[in-house]
N, C-alpha and C positions, 0 to 999 in steps of 0.2 A: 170567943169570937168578937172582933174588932166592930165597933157602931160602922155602920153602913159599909161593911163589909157585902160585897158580891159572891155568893155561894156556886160554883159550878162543881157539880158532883158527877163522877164518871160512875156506875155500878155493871156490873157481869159477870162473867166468869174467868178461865185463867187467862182469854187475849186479851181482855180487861188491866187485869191483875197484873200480871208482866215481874212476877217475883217480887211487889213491892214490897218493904217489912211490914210486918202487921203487929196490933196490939198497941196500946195506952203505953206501957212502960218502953216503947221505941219511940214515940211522935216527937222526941229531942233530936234524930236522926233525918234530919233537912235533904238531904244524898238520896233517901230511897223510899220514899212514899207517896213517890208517884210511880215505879215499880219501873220497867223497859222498854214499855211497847207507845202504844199510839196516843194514848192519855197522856205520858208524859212531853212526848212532841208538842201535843196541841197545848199543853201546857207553859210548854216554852216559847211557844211563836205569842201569843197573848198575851203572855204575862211580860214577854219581853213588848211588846208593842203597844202596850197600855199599860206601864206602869205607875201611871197614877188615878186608874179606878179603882185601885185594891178590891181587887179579885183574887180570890182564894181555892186553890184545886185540890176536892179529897179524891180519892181512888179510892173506892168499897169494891172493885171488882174480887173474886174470888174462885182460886181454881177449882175444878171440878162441878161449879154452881149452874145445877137445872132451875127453871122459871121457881119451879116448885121454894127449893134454897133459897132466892132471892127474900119469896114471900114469909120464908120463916123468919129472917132475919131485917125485914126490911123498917119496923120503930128503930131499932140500934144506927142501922148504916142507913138510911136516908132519912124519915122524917125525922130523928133527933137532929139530922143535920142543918135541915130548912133549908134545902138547895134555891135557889134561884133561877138552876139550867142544872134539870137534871139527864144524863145521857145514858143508855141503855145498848147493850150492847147482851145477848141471848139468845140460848135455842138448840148450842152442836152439841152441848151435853143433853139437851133430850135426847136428841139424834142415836148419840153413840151409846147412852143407858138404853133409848129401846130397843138398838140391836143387839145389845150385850143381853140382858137379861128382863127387855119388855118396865123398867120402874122409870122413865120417863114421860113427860105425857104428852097425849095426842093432841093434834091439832087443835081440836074443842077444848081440852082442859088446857094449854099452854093459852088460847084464844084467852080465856074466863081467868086465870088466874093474872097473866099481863094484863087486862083491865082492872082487874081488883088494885094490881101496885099503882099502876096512875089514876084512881080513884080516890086513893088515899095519898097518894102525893098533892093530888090538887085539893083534897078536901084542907090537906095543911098549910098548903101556901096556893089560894087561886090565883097566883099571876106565876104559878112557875111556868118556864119555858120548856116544851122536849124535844129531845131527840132521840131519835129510836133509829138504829143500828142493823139494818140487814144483814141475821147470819149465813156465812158461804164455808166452801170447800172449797176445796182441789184435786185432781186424780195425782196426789203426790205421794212420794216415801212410801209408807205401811195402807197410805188407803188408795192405792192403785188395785190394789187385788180384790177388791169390795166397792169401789167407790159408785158403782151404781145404786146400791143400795142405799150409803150414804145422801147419795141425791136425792132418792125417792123421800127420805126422812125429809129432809132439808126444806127442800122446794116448797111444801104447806105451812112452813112456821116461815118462810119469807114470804110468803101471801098474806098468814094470817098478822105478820110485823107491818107490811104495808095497809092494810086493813086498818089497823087499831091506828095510825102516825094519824090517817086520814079522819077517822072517827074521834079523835082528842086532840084535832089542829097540830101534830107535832111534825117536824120537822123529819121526814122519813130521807138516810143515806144509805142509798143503793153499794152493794159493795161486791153481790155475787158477777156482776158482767165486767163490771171493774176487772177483776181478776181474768175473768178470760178473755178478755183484752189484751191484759198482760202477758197473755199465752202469746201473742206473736212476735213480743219482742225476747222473753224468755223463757226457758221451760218452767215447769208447773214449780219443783222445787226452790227456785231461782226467788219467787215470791212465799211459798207457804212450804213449808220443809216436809212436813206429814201430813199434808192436807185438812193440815185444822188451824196448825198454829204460825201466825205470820212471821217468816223471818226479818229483819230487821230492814232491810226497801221493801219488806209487805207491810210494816207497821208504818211508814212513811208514805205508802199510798194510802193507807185508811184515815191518815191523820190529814192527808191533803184534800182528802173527799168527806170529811169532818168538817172540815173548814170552808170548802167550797159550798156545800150543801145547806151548811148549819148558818152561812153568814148573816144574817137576817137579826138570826140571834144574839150571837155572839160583836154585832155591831150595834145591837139597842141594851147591851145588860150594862 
């Protein structure tokens, strides 16, 4: 890490992740470690627009990652990292673990354990900045034929994601109305393919409401 290097750290799950490669013995591979999706965008409007803060973008997102995954993993991929602007993005894999087979957690344990990670992110650096990531759906692809259920999931872990932005000053990016907004210029698939995963003008409206929302931030780091 470079002296007065600017840390902005993306962490989540796979809309996070976006296939970046992963692993130590890849970090020589510049092309894809910031993975596809909307991290790498916001990546590149910044870095291209400020290139002489040196500012530095990891991606720890990681597919299939519940709040729970986050907290197992989170000395390795964030505080060893000492973000500066750390950005959060979680919660559809609760969702779809607890309707798959109930090992996701509830509103109250998703509540408690996302406070335990920005507890310990601020205990490590108290000037980080946050940003915490409203998760959405779609009635798209495979989750049309269930998607009410998915919503019923949904909708308490985007209550309790704006709850906690407001409760640790973080910068809270709405993204669930976002999207059905987007329903009238195009069908549901058009923006989010399976109703989870954004297709690639869904990754560019998140990254635009990243930047909209976050600026505050991302114009004082």
């Amino acid at each position: 890490m470079e002296k007065n290097e600017k840390i902005i750290l993306f962490q989540g799950d796979s809309i996070t992740d976006g296939g970046r490669m992963r692993g130590k013995e890849n970090e020589w591979d510049l092309n894809h470690q910031m993975g596809h999706g909307y991290a790498f965008l916001i990546n590149s409007v910044l870095g291209t627009k400020y290139p002489g803060e040196n500012l530095r973008f990891y991606n720890r997102g990681l597919s299939g990652n519940r709040i729970s995954d986050l907290y197992g993993r989170w000395v390795e991929d964030c505080l060893a990292l000492n973000p500066d602007v750390l950005s959060i993005m979680v919660g559809i894999n609760d969702c779809g673990f607890n309707l798959k087979d109930g090992t996701g957690s509830s509103p109250e344990r998703f509540e408690k354990i996302y406070q335990l990670l920005l507890d310990e992110a601020k205990e490590n650096n108290p000037k980080i900045k946050l940003v915490l990531c409203e998760p959405f759906t779609l009635p798209s692809g495979v989750r049309r034929a269930d998607y009410e259920e998915w919503k019923r999931e949904v909708e308490p872990l985007q209550e309790k994601t704006r709850i906690l932005a407001q409760r640790n000053g973080a910068v809270f990016v709405p993204l669930q109305e976002m999207f059905f907004e987007l329903l009238k210029e195009r069908e549901a698939e058009y923006w989010i393919w399976d109703g989870v995963h954004p297709t690639v003008c869904g990754h560019q409206m998140i990254a635009d409401q990243w930047l909209k929302y976050a600026e505050e931030i991302w114009r004082d780091i």
